[in-house]
C-alpha positions as a printed Julia matrix, in Angstrom:
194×3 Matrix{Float64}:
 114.87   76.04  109.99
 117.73   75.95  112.15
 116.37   74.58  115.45
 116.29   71.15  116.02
 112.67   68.89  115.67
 112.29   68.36  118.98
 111.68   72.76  119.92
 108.7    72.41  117.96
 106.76   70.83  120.72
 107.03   74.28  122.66
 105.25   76.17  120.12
 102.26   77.71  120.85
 100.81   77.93  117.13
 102.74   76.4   113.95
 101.8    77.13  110.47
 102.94   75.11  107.94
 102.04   75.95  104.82
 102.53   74.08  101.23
 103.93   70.93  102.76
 102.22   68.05  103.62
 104.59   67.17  106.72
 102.5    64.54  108.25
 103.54   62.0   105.59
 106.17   63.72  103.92
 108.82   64.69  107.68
 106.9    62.05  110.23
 109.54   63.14  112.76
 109.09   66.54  112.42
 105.59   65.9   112.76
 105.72   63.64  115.61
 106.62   66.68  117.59
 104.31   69.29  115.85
 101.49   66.8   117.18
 103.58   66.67  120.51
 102.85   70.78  120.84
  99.3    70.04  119.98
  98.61   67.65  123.04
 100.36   70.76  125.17
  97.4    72.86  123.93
  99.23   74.4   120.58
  96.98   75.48  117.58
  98.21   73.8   114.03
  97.56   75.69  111.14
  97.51   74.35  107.5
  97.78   76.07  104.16
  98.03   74.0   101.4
  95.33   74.2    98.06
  95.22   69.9    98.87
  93.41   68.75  101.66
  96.18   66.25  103.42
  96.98   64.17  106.08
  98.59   67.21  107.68
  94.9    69.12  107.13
  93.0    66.26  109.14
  95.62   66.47  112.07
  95.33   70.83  112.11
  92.9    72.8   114.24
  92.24   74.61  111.15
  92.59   74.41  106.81
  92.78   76.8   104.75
  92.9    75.76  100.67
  94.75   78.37   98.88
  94.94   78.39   95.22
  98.19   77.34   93.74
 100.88   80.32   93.34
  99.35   82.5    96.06
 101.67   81.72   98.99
 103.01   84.87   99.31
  99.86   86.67   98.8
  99.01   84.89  101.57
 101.54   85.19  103.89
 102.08   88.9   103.38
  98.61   89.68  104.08
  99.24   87.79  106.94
 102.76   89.55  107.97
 100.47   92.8   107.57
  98.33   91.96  109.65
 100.78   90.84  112.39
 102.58   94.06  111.79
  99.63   96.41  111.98
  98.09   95.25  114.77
 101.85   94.74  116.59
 101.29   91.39  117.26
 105.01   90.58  117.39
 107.34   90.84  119.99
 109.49   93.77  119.87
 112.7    92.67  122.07
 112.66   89.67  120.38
 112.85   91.49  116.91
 114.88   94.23  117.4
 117.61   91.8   119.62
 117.69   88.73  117.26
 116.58   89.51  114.02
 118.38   92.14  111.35
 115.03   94.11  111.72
 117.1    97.41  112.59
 119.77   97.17  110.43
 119.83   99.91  107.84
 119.75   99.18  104.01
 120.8   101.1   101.15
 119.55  104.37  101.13
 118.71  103.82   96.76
 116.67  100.52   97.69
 113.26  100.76   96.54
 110.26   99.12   95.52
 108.24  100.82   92.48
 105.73   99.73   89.48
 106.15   96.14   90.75
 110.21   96.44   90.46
 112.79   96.36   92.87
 115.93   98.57   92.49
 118.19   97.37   90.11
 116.78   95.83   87.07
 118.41   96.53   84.36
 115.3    96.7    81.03
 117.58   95.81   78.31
 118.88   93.05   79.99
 115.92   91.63   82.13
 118.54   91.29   85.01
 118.57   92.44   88.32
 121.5    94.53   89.72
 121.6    94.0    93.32
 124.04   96.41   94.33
 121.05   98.36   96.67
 119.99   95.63   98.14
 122.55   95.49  101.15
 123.03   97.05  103.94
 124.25  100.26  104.96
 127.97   99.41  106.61
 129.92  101.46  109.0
 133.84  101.7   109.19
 134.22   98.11  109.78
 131.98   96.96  107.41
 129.41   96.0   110.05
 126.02   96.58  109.35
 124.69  100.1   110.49
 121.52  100.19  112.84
 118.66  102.16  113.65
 117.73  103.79  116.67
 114.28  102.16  116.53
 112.3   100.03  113.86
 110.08  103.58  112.57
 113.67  104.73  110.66
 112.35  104.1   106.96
 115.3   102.93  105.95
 115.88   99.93  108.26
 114.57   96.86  107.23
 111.71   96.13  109.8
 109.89   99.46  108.38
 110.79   98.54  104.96
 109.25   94.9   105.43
 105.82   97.02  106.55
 106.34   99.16  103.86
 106.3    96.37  101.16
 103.57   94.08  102.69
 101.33   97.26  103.37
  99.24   96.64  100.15
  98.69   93.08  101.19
  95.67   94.14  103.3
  93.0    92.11  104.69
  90.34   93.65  102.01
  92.78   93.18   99.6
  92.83   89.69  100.25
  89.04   89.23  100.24
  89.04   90.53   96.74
  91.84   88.35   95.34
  92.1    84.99   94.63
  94.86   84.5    96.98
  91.91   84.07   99.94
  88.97   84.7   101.33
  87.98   87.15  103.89
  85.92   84.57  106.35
  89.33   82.26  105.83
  91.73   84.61  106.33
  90.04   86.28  109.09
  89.64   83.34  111.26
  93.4    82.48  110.72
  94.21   85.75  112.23
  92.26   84.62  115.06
  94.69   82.98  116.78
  97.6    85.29  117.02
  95.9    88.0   119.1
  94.61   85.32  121.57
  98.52   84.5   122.08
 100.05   88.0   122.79
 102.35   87.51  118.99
 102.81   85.54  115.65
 103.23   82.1   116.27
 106.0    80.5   117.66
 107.41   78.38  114.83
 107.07   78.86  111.03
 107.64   75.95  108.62
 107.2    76.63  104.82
 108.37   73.97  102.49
């Protein structure tokens, strides 16, 4: 995280998920409860119900190891439903840059690995650079090869059903953490994983 502690109390929704920042970053949370008072909705992840769970609007227990289940079902679901905002993604994120045309996901693999060695070779995972070895961008974030669609892309398997039927969730808890989001216009404000 790059802002400072004291933003957080502008958020509208915060998620923090696998840390227990109530007892672990008390300043941190000092102003996460700060954005609460202003009407903010706190959202916990965490398989251990903590201190930070009894201060949140809502808990979710997650089994251990399924964080990123989790969260790209969730970044799915954001995506799908385009509850992001747009300027704000294509002006201060890399979301248009272009990456290497040979990038790809396949069988569970990204580009690169090598099978004899069990080592990735990450020379496709960059960007695509112009003359001045800038990163090249898209004219909008449906070119497949810019990193917004090929976000979507990846976390398009990570649907809500899916979800349901893993152990990574369950469909009445992962539906009523999407719950928020559309009530607010976009995905929440801040994002704190530890």
């Amino acid at each position: 995280m790059t802002n400072h502690w004291i933003d957080l109390q502008h958020c509208k929704t915060i998620l923090v998920e696998g840390s227990n920042v109530a007892e672990n970053h008390p300043m941190a949370y000092k102003w996460i409860r700060k954005a609460q008072e202003n009407g903010a909705k706190i959202i916990h992840v965490d398989p251990r119900f903590t201190r930070t769970s009894a201060g949140a609007d809502m808990y979710a227990r997650i089994r251990p190891g399924t964080d990123a289940a989790f969260l790209n079902t969730m970044i799915n679901y954001v995506l799908v439903h385009k509850l992001y905002d747009e300027d704000y993604v294509t002006t201060h994120t890399n979301a248009l840059f272009l990456g290497h045309a040979a990038f790809e996901f396949k069988e569970g693999l990204f580009s690169g690995f090598d099978e004899e060695k069990h080592k990735y070779g990450t020379e496709t995972w960059g960007y695509q650079l112009d003359g001045s070895g800038k990163p090249r961008v898209a004219a909008s974030l449906n070119d497949p090869h810019c990193v917004f669609a090929r976000l979507r892309d990846f976390v398009s398997r990570y649907t809500p059903k899916w979800a349901s039927a893993s152990p990574a969730s369950r469909r009445h808890r992962s539906s009523r953490l999407r719950k928020p989001w559309p009530r607010i216009g976009r995905v929440p404000s801040c994002m704190r994983s530890a």
